[in-house]
C-alpha positions as CSV (number, residue, x, y, z in Angstrom):
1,X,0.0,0.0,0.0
2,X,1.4,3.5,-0.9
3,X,-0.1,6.4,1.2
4,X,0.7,9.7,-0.2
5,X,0.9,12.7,2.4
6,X,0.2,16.3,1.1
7,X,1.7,19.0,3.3
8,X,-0.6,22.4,4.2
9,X,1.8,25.5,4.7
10,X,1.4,27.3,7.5
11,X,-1.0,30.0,7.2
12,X,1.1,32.8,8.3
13,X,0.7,36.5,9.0
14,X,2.2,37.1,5.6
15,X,-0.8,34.8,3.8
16,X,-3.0,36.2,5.5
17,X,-2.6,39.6,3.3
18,X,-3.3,38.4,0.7
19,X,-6.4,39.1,-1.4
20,X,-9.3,37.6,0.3
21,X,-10.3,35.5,-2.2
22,X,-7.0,33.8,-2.8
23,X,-6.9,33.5,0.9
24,X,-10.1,31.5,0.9
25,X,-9.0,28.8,-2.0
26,X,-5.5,28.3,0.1
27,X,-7.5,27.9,3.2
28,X,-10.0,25.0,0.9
29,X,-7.1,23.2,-0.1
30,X,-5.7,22.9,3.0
31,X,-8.8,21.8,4.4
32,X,-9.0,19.2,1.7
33,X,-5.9,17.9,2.2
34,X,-5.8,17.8,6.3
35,X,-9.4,15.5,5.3
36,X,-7.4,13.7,3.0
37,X,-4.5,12.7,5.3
38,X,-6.5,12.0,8.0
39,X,-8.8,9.6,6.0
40,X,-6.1,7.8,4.7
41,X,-4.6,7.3,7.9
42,X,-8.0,5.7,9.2
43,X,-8.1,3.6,6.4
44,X,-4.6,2.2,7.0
45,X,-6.0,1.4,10.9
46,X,-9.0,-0.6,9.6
47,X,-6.9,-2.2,6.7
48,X,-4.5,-3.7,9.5
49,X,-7.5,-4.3,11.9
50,X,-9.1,-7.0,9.8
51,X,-5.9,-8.3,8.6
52,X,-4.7,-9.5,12.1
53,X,-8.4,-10.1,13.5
54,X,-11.0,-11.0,10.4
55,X,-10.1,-14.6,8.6
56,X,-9.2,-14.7,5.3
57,X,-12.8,-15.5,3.0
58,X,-11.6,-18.5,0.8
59,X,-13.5,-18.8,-2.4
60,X,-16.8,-20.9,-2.4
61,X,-14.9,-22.7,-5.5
62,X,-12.1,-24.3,-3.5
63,X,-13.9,-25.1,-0.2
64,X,-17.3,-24.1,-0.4
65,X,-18.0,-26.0,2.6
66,X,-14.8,-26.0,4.8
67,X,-14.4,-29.7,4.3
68,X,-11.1,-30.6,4.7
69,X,-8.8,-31.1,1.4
70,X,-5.6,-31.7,3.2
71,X,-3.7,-35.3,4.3
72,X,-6.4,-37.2,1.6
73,X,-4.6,-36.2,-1.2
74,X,-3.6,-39.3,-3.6
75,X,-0.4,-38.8,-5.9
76,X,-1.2,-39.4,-9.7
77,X,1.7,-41.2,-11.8
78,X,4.0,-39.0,-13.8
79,X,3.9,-39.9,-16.8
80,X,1.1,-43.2,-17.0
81,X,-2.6,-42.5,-16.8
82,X,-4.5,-44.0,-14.1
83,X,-6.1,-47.5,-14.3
84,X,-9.4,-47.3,-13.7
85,X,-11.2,-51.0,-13.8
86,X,-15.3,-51.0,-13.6
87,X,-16.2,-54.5,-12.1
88,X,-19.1,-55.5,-13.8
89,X,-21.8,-58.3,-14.0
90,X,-25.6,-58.9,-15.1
91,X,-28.2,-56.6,-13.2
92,X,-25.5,-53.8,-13.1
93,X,-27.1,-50.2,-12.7
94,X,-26.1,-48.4,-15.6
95,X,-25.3,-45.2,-13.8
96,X,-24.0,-46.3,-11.2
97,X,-21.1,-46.9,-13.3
98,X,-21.7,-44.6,-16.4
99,X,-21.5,-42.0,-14.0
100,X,-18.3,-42.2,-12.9
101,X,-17.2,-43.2,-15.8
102,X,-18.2,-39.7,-17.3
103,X,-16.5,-38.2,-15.1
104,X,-13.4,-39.9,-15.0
105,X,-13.8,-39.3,-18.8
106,X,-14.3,-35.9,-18.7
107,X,-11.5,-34.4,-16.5
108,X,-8.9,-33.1,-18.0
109,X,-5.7,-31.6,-16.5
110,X,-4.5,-28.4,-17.9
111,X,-0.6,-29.0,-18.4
112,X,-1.7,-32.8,-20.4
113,X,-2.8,-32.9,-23.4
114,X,-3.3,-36.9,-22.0
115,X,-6.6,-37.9,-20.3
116,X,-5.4,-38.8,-16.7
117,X,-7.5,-42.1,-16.1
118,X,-7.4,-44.9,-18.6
119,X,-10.9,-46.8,-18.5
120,X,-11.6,-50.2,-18.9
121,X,-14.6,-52.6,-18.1
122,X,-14.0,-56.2,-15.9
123,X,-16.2,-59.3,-15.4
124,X,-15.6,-62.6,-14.1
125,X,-15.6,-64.0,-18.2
126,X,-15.7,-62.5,-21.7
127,X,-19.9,-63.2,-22.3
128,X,-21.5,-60.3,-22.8
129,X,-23.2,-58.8,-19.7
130,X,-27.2,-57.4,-19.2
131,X,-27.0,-54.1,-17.4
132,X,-30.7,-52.5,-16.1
133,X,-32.6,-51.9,-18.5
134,X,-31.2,-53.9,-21.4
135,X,-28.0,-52.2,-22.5
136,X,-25.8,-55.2,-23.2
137,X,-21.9,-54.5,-22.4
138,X,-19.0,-57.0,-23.7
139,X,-16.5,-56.4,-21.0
140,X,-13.2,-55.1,-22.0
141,X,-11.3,-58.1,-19.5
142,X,-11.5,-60.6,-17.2
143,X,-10.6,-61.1,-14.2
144,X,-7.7,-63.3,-15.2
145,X,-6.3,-60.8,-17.3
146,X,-7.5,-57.2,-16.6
147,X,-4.5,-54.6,-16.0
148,X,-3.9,-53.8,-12.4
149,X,-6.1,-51.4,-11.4
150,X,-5.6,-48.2,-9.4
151,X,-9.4,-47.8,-9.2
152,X,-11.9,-50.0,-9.3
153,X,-15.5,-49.2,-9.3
154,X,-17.7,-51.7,-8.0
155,X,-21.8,-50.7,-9.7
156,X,-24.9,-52.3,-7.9
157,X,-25.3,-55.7,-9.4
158,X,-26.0,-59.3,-8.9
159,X,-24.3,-61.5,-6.1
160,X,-20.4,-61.7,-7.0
161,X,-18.9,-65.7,-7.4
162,X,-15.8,-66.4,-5.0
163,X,-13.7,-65.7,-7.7
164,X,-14.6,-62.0,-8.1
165,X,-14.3,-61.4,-4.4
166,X,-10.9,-63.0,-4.3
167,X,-10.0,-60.7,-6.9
168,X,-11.2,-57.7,-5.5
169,X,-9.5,-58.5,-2.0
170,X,-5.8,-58.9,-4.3
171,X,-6.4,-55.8,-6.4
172,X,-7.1,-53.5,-3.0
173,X,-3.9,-54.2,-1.5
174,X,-2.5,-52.2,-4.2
175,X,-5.5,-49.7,-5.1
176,X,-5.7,-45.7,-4.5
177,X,-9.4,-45.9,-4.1
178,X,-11.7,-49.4,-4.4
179,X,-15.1,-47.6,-4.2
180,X,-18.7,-48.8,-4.4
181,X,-21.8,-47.1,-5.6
182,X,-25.4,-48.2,-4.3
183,X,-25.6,-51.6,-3.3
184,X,-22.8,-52.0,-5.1
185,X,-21.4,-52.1,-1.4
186,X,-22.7,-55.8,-0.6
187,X,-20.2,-56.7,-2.7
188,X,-17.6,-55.1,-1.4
189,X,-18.6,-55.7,2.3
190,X,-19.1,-59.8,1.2
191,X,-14.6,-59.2,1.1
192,X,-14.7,-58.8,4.2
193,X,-12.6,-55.5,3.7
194,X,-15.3,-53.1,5.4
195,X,-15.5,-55.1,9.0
196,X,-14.8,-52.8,11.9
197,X,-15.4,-50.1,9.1
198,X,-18.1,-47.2,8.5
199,X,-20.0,-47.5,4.8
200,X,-23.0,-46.0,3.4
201,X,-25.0,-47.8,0.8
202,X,-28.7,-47.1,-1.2
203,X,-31.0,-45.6,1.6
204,X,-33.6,-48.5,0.3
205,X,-31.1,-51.4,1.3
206,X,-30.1,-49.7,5.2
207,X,-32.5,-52.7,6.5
208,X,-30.7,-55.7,4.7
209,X,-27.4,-54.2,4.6
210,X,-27.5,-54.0,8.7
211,X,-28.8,-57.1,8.8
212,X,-26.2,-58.7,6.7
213,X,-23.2,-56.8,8.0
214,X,-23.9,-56.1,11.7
215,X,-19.8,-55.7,11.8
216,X,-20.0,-52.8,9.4
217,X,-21.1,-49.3,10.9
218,X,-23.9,-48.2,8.5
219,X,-24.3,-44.6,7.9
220,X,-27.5,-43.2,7.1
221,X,-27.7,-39.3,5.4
222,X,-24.1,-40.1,3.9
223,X,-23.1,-39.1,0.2
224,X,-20.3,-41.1,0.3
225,X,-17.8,-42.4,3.1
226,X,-14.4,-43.0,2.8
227,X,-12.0,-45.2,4.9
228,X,-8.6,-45.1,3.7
229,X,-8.6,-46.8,0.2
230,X,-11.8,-48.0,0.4
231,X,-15.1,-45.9,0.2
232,X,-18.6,-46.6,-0.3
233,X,-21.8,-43.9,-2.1
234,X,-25.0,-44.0,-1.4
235,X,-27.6,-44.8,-4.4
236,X,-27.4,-44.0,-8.1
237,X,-25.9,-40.6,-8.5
238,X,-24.2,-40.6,-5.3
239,X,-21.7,-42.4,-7.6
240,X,-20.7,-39.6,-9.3
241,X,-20.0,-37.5,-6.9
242,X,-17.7,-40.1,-5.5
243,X,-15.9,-40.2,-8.6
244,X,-15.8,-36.3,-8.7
245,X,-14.0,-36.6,-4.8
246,X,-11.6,-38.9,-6.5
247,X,-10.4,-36.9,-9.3
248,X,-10.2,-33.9,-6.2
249,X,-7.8,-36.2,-4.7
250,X,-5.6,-36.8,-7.1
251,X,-5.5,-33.3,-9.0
252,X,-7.5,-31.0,-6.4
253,X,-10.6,-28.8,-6.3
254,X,-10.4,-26.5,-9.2
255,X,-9.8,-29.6,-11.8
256,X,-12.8,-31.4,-10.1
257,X,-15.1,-28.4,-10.3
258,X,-13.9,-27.9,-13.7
259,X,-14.8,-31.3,-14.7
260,X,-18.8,-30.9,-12.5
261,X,-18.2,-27.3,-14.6
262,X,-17.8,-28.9,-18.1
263,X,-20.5,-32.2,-17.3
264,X,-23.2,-29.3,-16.1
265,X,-23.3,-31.4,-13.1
266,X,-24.9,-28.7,-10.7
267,X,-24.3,-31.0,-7.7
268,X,-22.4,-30.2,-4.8
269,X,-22.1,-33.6,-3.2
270,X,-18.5,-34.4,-4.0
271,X,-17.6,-30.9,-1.4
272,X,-19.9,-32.0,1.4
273,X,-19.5,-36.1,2.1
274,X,-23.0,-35.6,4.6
275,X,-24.9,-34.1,2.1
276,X,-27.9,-36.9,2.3
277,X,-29.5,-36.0,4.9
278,X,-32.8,-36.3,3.7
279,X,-32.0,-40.2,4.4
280,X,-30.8,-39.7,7.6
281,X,-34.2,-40.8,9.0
282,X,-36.1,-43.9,7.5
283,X,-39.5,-43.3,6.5
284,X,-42.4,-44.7,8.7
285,X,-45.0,-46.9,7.2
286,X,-48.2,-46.8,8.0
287,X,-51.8,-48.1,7.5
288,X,-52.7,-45.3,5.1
289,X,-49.7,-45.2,2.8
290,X,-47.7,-48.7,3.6
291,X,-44.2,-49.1,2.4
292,X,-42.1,-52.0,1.8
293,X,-40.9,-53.3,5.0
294,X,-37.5,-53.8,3.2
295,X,-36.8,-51.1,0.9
296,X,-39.3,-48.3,2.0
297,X,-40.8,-47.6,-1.6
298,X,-44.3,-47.0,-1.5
299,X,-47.1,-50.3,-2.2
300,X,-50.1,-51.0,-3.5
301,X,-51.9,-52.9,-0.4
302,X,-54.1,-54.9,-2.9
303,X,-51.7,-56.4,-5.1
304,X,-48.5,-56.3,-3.0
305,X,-46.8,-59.4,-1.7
306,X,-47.5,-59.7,2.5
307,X,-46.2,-61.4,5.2
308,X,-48.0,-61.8,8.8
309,X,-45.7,-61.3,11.8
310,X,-46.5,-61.4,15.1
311,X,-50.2,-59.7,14.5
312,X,-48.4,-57.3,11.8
313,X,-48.9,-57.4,8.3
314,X,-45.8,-56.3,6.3
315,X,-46.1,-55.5,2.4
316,X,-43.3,-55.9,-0.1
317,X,-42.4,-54.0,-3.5
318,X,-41.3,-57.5,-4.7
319,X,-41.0,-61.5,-4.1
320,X,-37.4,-60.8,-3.4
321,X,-38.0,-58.1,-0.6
322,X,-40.6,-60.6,1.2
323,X,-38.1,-63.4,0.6
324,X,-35.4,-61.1,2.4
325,X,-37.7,-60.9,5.4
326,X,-39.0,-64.0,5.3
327,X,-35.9,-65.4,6.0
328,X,-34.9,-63.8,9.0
329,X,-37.9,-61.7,9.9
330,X,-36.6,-61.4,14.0
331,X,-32.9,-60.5,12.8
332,X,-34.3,-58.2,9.9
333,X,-36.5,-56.3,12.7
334,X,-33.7,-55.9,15.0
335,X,-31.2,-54.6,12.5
336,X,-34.0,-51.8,11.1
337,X,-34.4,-51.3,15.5
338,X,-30.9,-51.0,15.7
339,X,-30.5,-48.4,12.7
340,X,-33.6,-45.8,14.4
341,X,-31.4,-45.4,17.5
């Protein structure tokens, strides 16, 4: 800061002789500039004030939320792009992986002319696989052969074969991030890699997850939660924001919010990890407007499938859902008691 001083002269005897009207412009510009200095001086006071006392305002860009950025930073390669391996199989939700994968796809790092992650699809054989919906996907490897991943990205889909979890469990020793989107986490809990651990998974599965994984700390309202390598979304588009925390990690906010810039991805997910709070409380059923007892999506009371349990009638959205409960209806209760506390 430059501060510029302007000196009055004295307004002597000898001025004062002067013709009075020159008298009375000296005596304005002295005025002017005694205001002058003084208001610069005050200025100067209140500049240091609020640079000792008053924090700095960081933009909203680069930590819109104050969530911490430092000590999860991952180190990209420095030359090789990052293997990125999808783990698919029949049933898999198509966004939950064709969201990341748009996003991995779309960042871009200014000083490469290279995209940073290399992409590449994985199932336990070669046949061609039936995502949701009907897209059909021929996988890019197998599990015998696929490239070593960095990343792996682990979609909701059907139950994985001993030979997929074995290779899951060998690839994460050596992974940056093994992630999971929606139920996509069963999988990765049946590893046994989240025990002891916190996870999040589709708010409709909170009841069966708990119930399957009573070692695994469940975390309603969660985008995503992270636990060292491993981290787990909740449903469907949660996924991408996952994907957009990952490319923060390796290359930091402004190339992630570039890359949610450039998709016109207007969520704010990947800044704020608790963001899904509107699950953070499971919805209550009742005789007016029953849900499933499984995956709390509204039912139909006529046509829905029913089971009787002690003077209770629960409704299902599907023959799965009741088969769910009917198998363990005591230990299915007390995991969904377990979650309201």
């Amino acid at each position: 800061m430059v501060i510029v001083v302007v000196a009055a002269t004295d307004l002597s005897a000898e001025n004062r002789t002067m013709n009075p009207r020159t008298m009375n412009k000296i005596e304005a510009v002295y005025r002017v500039a005694r205001f002058g200095f003084l208001l610069a001086l005050g200025l100067l006071a209140l500049s240091a004030l609020f640079a000792t006392a008053a924090p700095v305002k960081t933009d909203e860009r680069s930590n819109p939320n104050g969530v911490p950025t430092q000590g999860t930073s991952l180190k990209p390669p420095d030359k090789d792009q990052i293997p990125v391996a999808f783990l698919i199989s029949d049933g898999a939700v198509v966004i939950d992986f064709c969201g990341p994968w748009e996003v991995f796809q779309d960042a871009m790092i200014p000083s490469s002319k290279e995209m940073p992650f290399r992409l590449y699809t994985v199932a336990e054989t070669k046949k061609p696989i039936r995502t949701s919906g009907g897209m059909q996907i021929v996988p890019d490897y197998t599990i015998q052969n696929a490239p070593a991943p960095k990343v792996i990205v682990i979609p909701a889909q059907s139950a994985p074969s001993p030979a997929v979890l074995e290779w899951l469990r060998k690839c994460s020793k050596t992974t940056d991030v093994t992630m999971s989107v929606c139920t996509g986490a069963f999988v990765l809990a049946k590893t046994g890699l989240l025990n002891g651990k916190s996870a999040t998974t589709y708010h409709g599965a909170f009841g069966s997850f708990a119930m399957e994984f009573p070692d695994i700390q469940l975390k309603r309202g969660a985008r995503f939660v992270e636990n060292g390598n491993l981290a787990t979304a909740g449903g469907l588009s949660s996924g991408i924001d996952l994907a957009l925390r990952v490319v923060e990690r390796y290359y930091g906010r402004d190339v992630a919010w570039k890359t949610a810039y450039n998709m016109e991805y207007q969520g704010e997910g990947w800044m704020s990890p608790d963001s899904n709070q509107i699950y953070a409380t499971a919805p209550v059923s009742t005789p007016e407007h029953p849900l499933c007892a499984v995956c709390g999506m509204d039912v139909d009371p006529k046509i829905a499938p029913k089971s009787d349990l002690n003077g209770v009638t629960y409704y299902f959205c599907s023959e799965d859902d009741k088969k769910t409960f009917d198998a363990a209806p005591d230990k299915f209760m007390s995991a969904e008691k377990k979650l309201e506390q």
